[in-house]
N, C-alpha and C positions, 0 to 999 in steps of 0.2 A: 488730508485726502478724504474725500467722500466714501465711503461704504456703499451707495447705493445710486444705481443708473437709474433713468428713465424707463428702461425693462421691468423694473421692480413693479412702479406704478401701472403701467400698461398690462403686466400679468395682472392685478388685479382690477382693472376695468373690463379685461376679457372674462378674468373668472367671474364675474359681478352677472353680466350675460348669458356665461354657457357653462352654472353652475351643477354640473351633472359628473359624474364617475369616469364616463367614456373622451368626453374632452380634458378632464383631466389628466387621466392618463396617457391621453396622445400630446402631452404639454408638458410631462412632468419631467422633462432633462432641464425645459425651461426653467420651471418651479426649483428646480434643483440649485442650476445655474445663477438665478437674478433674484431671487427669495430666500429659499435656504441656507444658503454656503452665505451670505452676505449678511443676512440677520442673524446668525449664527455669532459670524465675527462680530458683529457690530455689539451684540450681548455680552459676547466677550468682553471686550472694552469696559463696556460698564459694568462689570461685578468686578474687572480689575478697578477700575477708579473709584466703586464704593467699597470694594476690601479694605482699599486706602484711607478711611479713614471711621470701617468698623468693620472690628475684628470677627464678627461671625458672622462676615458672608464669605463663606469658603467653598461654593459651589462651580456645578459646570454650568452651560449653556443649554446644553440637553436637561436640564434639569430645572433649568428655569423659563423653559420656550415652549410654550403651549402648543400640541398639535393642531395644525389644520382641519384635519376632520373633526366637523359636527358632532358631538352627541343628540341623535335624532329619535332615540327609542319611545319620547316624555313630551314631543316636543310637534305643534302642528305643522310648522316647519320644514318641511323634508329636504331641503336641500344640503345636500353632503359635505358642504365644503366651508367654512370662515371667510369674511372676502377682506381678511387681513391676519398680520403676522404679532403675536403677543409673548408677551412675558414677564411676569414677576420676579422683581429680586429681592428675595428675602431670607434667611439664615435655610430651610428649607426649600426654595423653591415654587413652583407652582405648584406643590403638594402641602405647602405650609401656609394657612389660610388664617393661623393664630398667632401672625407677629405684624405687624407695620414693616411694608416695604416701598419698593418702587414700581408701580404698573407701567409698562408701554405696549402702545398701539399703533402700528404703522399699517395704512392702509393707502387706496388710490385717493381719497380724499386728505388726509395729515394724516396728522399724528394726536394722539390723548395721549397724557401721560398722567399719573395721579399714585397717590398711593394714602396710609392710615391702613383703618382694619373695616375690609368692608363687612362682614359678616363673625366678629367674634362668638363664640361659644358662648353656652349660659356661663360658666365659670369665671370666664376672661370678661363678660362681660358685666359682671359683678363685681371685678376688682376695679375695671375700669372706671365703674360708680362709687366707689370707695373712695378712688383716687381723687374723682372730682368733689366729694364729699371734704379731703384732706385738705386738697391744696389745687381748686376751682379755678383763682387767678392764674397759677401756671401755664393752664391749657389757655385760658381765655386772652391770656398776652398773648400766645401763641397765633392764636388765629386773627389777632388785630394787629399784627405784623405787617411790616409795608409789603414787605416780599411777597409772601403768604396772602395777603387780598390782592395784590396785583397780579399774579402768576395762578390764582385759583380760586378768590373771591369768598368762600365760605368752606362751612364743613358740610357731608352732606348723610345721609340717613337716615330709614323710617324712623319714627319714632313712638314709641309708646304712649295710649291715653294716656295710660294710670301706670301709676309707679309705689312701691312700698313706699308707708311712709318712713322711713330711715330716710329714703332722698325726698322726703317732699317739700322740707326746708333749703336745701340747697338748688332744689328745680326753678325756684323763686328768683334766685340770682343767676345761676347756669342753667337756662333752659336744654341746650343741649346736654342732659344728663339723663335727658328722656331718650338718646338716640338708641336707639338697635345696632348702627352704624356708625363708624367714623373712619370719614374716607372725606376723598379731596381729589377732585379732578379738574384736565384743563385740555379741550378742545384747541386746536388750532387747524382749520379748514384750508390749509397753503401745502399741497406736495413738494413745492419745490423746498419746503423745508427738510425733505431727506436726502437732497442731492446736495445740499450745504457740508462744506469741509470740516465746519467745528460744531458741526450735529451733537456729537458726545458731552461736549461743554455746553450748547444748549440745555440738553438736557439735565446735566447738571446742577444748572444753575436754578432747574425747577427740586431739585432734589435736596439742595440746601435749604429753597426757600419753605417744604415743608418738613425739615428735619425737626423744627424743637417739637410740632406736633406728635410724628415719629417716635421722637423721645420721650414725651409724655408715656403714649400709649405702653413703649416697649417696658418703662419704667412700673408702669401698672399692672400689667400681667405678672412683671418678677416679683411682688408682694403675694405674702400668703392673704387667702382666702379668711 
């Protein structure tokens, strides 16, 4: 059974429009109704099917579903509103920004879904260089995977000129050891992909295809510094 009507998408082509405070508010039973309560569920789902097969994501929905309102205080931007529905699943949530999990994006246009560490800390992302220092091939199988380049094509993240030389010898062989980032995303520009019944196993099947990545990373950070 589908999780999500036709409403879902159509509140955001309106919000896309008359993205201001006062049509929100004169819409928000809607927002309530065909956004909220449904991506809500729908999140649910998926932290049930990846609890299933790792033991520390034991979170809510609310804790993993990104509010709608903008942080606009930094930002030239002013418009108050997201013109889609997000959420991270990872042992924290979308307050946990130092583990590898699962990103989703549903908006009027698809869905992105992607995950890795987009933004590791210095710390985490020092062991992370370690790791590739240790055992380089692992990851680099990882991302020549059939799955993994079909469903998301590469890794992606700034990356550094210059690197200590501890990694300069390994930058040689795994250039991604320069990243800042490692992360992995995947557009799909079709809305009718969220009116589909086995949406959840779609999405799935992008979540196994970058799990050994995943693994790497999560494996890295559990190493001492």
């Amino acid at each position: 059974m589908a999780h999500f009507t036709s409403e879902f998408i159509d509140f955001f082509k309106r919000l896309s429009r008359n993205n201001n405070r006062e049509w929100f508010h004169a819409h928000k039973k809607e927002y309530e109704a065909f956004v909220k309560k449904p991506f809500e569920e729908f999140v649910a789902e998926m932290i049930h099917r990846i609890a299933a097969v790792d033991s520390a994501i034991a979170i809510e929905p609310k804790e993993a579903i990104f509010r709608i309102a903008r942080d606009i205080r930094f930002s030239k931007d002013k418009t108050p509103y997201k013109t889609h529905a997000a959420a991270v699943i990872t042992p924290g949530g979308r307050k946990d920004s130092q583990h590898p999990g699962l990103y989703l994006q549903f908006s009027a246009k698809g869905i992105g879904v992607g995950g890795g560490m987009y933004q590791p800390d210095k710390d985490n992302l020092y062991k992370i260089r370690q790791a590739i220092v240790r055992d380089g091939p692992r990851l680099a199988r990882a991302l020549r995977g059939k799955q993994f380049r079909q469903m998301f094509g590469e890794l992606h993240g700034e990356r550094n000129k210059r690197l200590p030389k501890e990694f300069a010898a390994a930058a040689e062989r795994f250039p991604f050891i320069a990243n800042k980032g490692f992360f992995y995303f995947a557009e799909h520009d079709d809305s009718r992909l969220l009116l589909r019944g086995d949406l959840a196993e779609f999405l799935m099947r992008h979540y196994r295809a970058g799990s050994k990545v995943n693994e790497f990373l999560r494996d890295a950070i559990r190493e001492r510094g």
